[in-house]
C-alpha positions as CSV (number, residue, x, y, z in Angstrom):
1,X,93.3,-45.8,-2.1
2,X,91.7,-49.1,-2.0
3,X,87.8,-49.1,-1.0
4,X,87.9,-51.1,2.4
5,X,84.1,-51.0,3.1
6,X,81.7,-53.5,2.0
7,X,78.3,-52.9,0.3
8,X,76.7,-54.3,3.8
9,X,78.7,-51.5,6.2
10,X,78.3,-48.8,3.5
11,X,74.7,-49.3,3.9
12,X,74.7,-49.4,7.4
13,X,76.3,-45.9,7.3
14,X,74.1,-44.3,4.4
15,X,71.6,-43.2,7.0
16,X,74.6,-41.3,9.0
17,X,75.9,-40.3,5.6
18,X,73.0,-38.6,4.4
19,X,72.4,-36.9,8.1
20,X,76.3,-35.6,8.3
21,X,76.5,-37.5,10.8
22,X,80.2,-39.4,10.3
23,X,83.6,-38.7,10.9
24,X,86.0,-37.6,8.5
25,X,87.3,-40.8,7.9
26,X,84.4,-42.8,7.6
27,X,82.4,-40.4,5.3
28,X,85.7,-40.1,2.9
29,X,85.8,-44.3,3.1
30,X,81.8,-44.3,2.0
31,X,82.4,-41.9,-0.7
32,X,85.2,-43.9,-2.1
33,X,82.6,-46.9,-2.2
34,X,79.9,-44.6,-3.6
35,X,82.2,-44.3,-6.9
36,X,82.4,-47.1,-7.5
37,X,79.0,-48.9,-6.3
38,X,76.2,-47.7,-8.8
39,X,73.9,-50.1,-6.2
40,X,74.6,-48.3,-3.1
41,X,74.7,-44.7,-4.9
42,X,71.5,-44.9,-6.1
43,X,70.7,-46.4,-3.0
44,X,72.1,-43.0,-1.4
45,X,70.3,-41.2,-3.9
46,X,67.2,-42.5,-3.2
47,X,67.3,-41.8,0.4
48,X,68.4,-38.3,0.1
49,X,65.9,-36.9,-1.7
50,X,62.3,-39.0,-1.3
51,X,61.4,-37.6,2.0
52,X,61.1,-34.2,1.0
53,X,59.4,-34.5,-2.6
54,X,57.3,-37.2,-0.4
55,X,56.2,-34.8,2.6
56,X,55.3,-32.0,-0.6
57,X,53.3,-34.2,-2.3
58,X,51.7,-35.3,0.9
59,X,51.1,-31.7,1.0
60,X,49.7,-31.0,-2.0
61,X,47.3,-33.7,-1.8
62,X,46.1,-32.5,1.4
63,X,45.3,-29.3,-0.3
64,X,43.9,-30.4,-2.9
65,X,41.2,-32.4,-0.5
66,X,40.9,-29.4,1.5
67,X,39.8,-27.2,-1.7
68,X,37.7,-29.9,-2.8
69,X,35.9,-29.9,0.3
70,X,35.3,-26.1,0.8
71,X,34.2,-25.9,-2.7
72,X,31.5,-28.4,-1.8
73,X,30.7,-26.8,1.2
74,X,30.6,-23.4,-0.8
75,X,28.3,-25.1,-3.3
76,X,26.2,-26.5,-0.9
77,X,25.8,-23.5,1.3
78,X,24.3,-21.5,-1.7
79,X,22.4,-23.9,-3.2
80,X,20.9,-24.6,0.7
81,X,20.6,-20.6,0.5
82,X,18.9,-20.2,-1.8
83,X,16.5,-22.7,-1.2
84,X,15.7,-21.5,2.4
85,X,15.2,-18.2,0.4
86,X,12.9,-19.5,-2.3
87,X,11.0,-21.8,0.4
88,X,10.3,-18.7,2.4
89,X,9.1,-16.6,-0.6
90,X,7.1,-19.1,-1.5
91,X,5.9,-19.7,2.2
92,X,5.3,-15.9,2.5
93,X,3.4,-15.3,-0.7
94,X,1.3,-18.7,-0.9
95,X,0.4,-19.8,2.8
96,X,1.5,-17.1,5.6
97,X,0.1,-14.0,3.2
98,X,0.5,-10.3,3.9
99,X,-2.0,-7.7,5.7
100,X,-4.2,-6.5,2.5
101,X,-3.8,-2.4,3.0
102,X,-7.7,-1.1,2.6
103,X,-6.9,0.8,-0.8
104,X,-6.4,-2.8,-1.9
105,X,-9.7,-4.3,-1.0
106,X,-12.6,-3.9,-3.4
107,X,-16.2,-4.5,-2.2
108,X,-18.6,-5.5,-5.3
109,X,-22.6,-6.4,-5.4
110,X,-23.0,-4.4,-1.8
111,X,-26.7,-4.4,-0.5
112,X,-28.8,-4.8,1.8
113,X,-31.7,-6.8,1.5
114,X,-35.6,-7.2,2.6
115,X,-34.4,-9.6,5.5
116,X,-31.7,-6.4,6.6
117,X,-28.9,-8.9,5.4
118,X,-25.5,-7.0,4.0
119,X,-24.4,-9.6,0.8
120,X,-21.4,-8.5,-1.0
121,X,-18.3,-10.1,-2.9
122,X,-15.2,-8.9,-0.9
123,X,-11.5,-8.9,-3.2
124,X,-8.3,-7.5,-3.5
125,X,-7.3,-5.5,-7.0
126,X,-4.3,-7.3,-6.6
127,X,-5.4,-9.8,-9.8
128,X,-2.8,-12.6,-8.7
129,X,-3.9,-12.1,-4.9
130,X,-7.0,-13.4,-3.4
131,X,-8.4,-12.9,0.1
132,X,-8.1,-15.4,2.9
133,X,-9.0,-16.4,6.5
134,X,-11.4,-13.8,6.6
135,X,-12.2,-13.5,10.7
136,X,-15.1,-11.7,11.9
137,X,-15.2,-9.6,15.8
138,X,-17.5,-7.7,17.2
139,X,-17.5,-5.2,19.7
140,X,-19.7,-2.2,20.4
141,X,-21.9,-3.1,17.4
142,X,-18.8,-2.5,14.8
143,X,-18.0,-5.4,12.9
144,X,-14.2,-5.9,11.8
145,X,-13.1,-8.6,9.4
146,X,-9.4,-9.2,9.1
147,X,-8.1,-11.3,6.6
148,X,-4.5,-12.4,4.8
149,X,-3.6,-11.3,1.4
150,X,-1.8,-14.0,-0.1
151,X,-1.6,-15.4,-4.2
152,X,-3.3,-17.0,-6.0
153,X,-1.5,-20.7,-7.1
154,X,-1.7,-22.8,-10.3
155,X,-3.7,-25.4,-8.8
156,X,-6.6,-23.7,-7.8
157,X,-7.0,-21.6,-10.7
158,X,-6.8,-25.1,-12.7
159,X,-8.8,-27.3,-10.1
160,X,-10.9,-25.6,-7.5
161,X,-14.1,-24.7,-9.7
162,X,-17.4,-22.6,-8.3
163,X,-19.9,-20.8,-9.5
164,X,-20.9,-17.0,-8.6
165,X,-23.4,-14.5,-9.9
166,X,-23.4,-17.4,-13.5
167,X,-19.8,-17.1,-13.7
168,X,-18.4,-20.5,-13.4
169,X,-14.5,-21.2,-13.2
170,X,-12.3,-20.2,-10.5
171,X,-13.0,-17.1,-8.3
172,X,-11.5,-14.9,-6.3
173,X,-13.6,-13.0,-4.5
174,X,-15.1,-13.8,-0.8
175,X,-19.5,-14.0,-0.6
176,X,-20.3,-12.2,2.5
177,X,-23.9,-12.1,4.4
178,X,-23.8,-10.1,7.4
179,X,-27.1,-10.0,9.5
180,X,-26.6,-6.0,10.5
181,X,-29.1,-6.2,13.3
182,X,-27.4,-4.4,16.1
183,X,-24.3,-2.6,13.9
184,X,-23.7,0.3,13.6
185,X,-20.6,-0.5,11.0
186,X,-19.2,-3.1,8.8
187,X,-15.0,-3.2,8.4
188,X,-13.4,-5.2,6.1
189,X,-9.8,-5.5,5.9
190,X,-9.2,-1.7,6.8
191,X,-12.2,-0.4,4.8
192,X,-15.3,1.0,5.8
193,X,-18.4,-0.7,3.8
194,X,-21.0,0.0,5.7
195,X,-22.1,2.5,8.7
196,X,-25.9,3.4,10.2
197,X,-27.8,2.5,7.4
198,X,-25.3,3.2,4.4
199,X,-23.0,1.2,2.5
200,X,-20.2,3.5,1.7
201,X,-19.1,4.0,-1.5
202,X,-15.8,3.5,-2.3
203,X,-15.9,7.0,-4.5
204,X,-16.7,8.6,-0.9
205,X,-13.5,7.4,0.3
206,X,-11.6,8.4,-2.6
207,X,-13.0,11.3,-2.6
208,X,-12.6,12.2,0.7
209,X,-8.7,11.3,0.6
210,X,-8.0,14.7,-1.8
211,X,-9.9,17.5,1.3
212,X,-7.6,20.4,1.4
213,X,-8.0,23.1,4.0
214,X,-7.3,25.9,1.9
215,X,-8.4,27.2,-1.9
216,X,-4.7,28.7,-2.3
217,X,-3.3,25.4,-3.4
218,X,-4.1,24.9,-6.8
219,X,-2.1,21.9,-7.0
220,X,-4.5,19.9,-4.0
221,X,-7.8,21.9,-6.1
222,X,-6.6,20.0,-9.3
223,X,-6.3,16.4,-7.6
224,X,-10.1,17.3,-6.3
225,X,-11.0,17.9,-10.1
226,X,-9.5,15.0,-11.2
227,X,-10.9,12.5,-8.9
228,X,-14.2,14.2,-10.3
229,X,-12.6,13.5,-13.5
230,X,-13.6,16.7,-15.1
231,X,-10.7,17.5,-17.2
232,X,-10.8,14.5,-19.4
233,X,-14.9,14.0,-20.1
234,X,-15.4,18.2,-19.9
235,X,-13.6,18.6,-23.3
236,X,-11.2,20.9,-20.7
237,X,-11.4,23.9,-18.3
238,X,-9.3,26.5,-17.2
239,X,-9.7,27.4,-13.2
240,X,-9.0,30.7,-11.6
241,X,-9.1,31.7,-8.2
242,X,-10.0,35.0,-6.2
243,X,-8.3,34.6,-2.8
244,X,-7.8,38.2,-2.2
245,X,-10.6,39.2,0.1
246,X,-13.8,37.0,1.3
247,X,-15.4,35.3,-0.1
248,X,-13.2,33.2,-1.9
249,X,-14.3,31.4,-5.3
250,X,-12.9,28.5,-7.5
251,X,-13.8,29.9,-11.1
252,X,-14.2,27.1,-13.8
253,X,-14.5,27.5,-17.6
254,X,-15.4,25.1,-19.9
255,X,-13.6,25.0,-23.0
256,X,-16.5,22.9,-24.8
257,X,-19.6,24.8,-26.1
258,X,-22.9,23.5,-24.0
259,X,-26.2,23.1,-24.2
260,X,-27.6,25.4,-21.1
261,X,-30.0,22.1,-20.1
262,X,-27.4,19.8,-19.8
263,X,-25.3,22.3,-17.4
264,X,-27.5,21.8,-14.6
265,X,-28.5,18.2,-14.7
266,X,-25.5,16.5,-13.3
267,X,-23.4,19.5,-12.5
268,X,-24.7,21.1,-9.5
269,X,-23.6,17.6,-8.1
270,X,-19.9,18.1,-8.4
271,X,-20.0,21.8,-7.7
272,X,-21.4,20.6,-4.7
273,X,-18.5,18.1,-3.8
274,X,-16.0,21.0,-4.9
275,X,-17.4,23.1,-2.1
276,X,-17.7,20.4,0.4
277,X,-13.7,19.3,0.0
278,X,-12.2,22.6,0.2
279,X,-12.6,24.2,4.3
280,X,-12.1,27.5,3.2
281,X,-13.7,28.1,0.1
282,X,-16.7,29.7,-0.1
283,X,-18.5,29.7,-3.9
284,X,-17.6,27.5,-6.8
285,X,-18.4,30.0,-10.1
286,X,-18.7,28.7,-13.8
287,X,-18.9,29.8,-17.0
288,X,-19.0,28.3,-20.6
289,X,-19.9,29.5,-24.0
290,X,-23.9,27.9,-25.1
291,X,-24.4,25.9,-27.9
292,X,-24.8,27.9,-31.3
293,X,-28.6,28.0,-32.5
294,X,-29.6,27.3,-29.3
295,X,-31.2,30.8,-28.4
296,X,-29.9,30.6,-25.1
297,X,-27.9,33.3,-23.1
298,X,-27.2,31.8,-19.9
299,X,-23.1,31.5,-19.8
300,X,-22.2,30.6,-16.5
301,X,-23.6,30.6,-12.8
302,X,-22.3,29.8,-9.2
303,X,-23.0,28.0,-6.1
304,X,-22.4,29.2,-2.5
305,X,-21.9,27.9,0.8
306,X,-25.2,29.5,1.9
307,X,-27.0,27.8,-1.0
308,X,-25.6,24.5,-0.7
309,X,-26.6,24.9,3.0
310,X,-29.8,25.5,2.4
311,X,-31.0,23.4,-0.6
312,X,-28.9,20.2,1.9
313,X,-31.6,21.1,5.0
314,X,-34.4,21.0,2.6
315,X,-33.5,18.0,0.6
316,X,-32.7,16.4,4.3
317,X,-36.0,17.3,5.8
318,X,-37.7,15.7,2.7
319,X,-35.4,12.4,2.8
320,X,-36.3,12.0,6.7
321,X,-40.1,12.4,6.7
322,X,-40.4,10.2,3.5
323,X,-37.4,7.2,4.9
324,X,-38.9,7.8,8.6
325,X,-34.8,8.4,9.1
326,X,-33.7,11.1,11.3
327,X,-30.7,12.3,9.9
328,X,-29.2,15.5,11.0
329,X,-30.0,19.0,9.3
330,X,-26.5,20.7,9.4
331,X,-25.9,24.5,10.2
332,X,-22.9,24.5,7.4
333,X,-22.6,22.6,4.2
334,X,-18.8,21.7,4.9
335,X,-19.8,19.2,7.4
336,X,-20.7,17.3,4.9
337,X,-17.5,16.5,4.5
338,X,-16.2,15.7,7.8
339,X,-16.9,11.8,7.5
340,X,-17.2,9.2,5.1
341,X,-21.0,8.4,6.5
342,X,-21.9,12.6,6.3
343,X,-20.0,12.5,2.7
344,X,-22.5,9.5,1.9
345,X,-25.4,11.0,3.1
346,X,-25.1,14.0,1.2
347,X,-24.4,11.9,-2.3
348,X,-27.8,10.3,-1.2
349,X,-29.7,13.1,-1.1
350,X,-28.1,14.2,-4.4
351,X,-28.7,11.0,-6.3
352,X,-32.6,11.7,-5.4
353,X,-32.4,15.2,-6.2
354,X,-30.8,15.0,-9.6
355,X,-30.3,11.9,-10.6
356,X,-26.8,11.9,-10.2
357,X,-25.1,8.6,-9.6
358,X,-22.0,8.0,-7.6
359,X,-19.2,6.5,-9.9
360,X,-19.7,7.7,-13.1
361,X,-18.6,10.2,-14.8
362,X,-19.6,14.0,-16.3
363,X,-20.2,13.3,-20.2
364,X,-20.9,16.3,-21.9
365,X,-23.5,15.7,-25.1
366,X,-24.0,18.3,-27.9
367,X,-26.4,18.0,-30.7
368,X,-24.0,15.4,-32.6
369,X,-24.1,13.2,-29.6
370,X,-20.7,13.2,-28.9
């Protein structure tokens, strides 16, 4: 059949072609002229199958932007992240600091001098933390200093020099003179350093932290014998307990021969603090082997409630009329224990008595020195 359609009308119909659009006739008539037209085929072609593959990539280009875009958003949310994280690390350790807990604070150089002035260097034991904005209120004649705990940074370690007790470089610790006219305590950061005339010791406080009510517990008498620190410069001990009947008595025996002299010196001191910490307990026994060659027979001895009662009253009747202080004469040793300042008082009168210092520690000596 002879094509009767021109190039010009065939392309006038290829939009109605491609949409199904024509009759019978007339779509039969353009497809004879596609045949034989490669111009208006391809022409055909061309708009039959562009706008899909178009619209798809149009698609997939829009996707890819959109994945782009979170991923950069993704990215910069972290990284944003973790900078407000690090910034308030640093913000929190450097600047804004935390509230020092008073086991952290440690007082050095405490005294009080001719003019009634309490000097000390206040710290943390935190080495990379130092003390700061120390603020000082008081009320009722206590004296409270509060103060943030924060680190230590490069620059000042480097840069910010002074010069304390010779030492010159960059310090951490806080000079403090308090004029104690009209206290009755000194707080700093939690701690007690100073109360009616005595700067607490921060043994007393240690010390007083391992009390126990009851001599049944050997577990709470061996953290009391290790905050003496016994065990380790004793050469050892074994400890038995009679908790039967009244009284009751801690037994210690010492593994490392001794020279009867030396038992007495020092020791009565911690026998005393023994008794003091435990409510219940009412004699603190010992016993050890003597020295070979030294003649001696003495192996052991104890000390009572009623003794340490006693020999306290005296030793606190002496202290007063000598100081011109009028500290109190207690009916029962334990209530020595019932404060820090008591606990201090009675370490004190012990120092006088024996010669026993607060802080250091029981060292054995035989005749080798060692």
């Amino acid at each position: 059949m002879k094509n009767d359609l021109s190039c010009g009308v065939v392309r006038d119909l290829l939009p109605s072609y491609v949409e199904n659009l024509l009759g019978k006739e007339s779509q039969e008539a353009v497809e004879r002229h596609l045949e034989n037209c490669p111009e208006c085929r391809a022409e055909q072609e061309a708009m039959a199958s562009p706008p899909e593959a178009e619209e798809t990539a149009k698609e997939v280009d829009y996707l890819k932007r959109v994945k782009k875009g979170t991923a950069r958003k993704m990215i910069l949310a972290v990284v944003c992240t973790i900078l407000l994280v690090m910034g308030g690390y640093l913000l929190k350790e450097f600047v804004i600091g935390w509230t020092p807990d008073a086991e952290h604070i440690r007082i050095e150089f405490a005294h009080v001098d001719e003019d009634n002035n309490l000097t000390l260097l206040a710290d943390t034991y935190r080495g990379a933390y130092e003390l700061r904005g120390l603020k000082a209120v008081t009320k009722d004649g206590v004296l409270t200093y509060t103060a943030r705990e924060v680190r230590v940074n490069l620059f000042q370690a480097l840069f910010m020099r002074t010069k304390i007790e010779d030492v010159e470089g960059y310090v951490k610790q806080v000079p403090l003179s308090i004029l104690l006219d009209g206290l009755t305590e000194v707080w700093i950061c939690g701690r007690l350093v100073w109360q009616e005339g005595l700067i607490i010791h921060p043994d007393t406080l240690r010390m007083l932290e391992t009390k126990t009510p009851y001599c049944g517990d050997p577990v709470a008498l061996g953290r009391i014998l290790d905050a003496l620190q016994l065990q380790e410069f004793t050469g050892g001990h074994t400890m038995s307990l009679q908790t039967s009947e009244r009284p009751y008595v801690l037994t210690l025996k010492f593994e490392k021969r001794i020279s009867p002299f030396v038992i007495w010196d020092w020791t009565e001191s911690y026998f005393l603090q023994i008794l003091a910490l435990v409510d219940n307990l009412d004699e603190v026994a010992y016993a050890f082997e003597p020295e070979k060659g030294s003649g001696r027979t003495v192996t052991g001895g104890r000390v009572t409630v009623e003794y340490a009662t006693e020999l306290m009253a005296k030793l606190t009747e002496a202290y007063n009329l000598r100081c011109g202080t009028s500290w109190p004469v207690h009916e029962n040793f334990k209530e020595y224990a019932e404060s820090p300042l008591e606990y201090q008082r009675m370490i004190t009168l012990l120092e006088e008595q024996s010669g026993y210092r607060q802080g250091s520690v029981l060292i054995w000596s035989d005749k080798a020195g060692q």
